[in-house]
N, C-alpha and C positions, 0 to 999 in steps of 0.2 A: 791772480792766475787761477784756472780752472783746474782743477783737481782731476784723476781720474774717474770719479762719479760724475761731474761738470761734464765731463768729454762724452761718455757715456748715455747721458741722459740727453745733450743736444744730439746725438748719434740717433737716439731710437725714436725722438720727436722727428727729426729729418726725415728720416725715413719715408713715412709712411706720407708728410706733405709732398713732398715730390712723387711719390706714389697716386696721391689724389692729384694731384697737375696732371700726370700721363693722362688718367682712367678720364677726367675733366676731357679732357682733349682727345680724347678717344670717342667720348660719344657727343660731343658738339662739332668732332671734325673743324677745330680752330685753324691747327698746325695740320696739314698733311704730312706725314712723316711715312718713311717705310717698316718702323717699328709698333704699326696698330696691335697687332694682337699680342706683344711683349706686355703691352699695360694692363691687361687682365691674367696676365699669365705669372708676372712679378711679384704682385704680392703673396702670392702663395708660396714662393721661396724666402722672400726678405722680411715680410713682419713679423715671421718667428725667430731671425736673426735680430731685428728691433726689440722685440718681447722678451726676449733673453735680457737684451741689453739693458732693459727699463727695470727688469726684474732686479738685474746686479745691481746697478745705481740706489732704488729703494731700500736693499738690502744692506747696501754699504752708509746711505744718506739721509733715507727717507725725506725725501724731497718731494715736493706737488710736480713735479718738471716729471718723474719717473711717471708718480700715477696719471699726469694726461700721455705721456710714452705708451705707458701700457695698453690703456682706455682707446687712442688713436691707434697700434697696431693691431687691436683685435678689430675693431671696425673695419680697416681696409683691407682685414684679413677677408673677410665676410663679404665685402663686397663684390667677387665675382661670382660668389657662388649667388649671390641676390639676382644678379646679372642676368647670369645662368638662366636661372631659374625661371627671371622675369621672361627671356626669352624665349620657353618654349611654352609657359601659357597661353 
């Protein structure tokens, strides 16, 4: 059974993958959906909820699962602002 750091740490890797599906399919326009610009809008809310979470698990665990948690939610943290950015060059 998974422990509460277990739970945790698949929580803050989840994250941020389903995170990159949106953003994926936001600028390939795969899926048309009516939620386009929630995907660049989400991770600004959720991968600091993720990075919390990676933080607890290594600090309870110290497990390689928290440090790609952590490593994966700063990236998709960053990524609308690269977006962003790219956009109005």
């Amino acid at each position: 059974m998974l422990g509460k750091s277990g739970i945790t740490t698949i929580i803050s890797i989840l994250i941020p993958v389903l995170l990159i599906l949106l953003i994926v399919n936001f600028i390939n326009e795969i899926i048309l959906t009516v939620f386009q610009g929630s995907s660049l809008i989400l991770p600004v809310f959720l991968c600091p909820i993720g990075f919390i979470l990676a933080i607890f698990s290594y600090k309870v665990d110290k497990n390689n699962g928290a440090k790609i948690g952590v490593v994966l939610n700063v990236l998709v943290f960053l990524v609308p602002f690269i977006l962003l950015i790219r956009g109005t060059i």
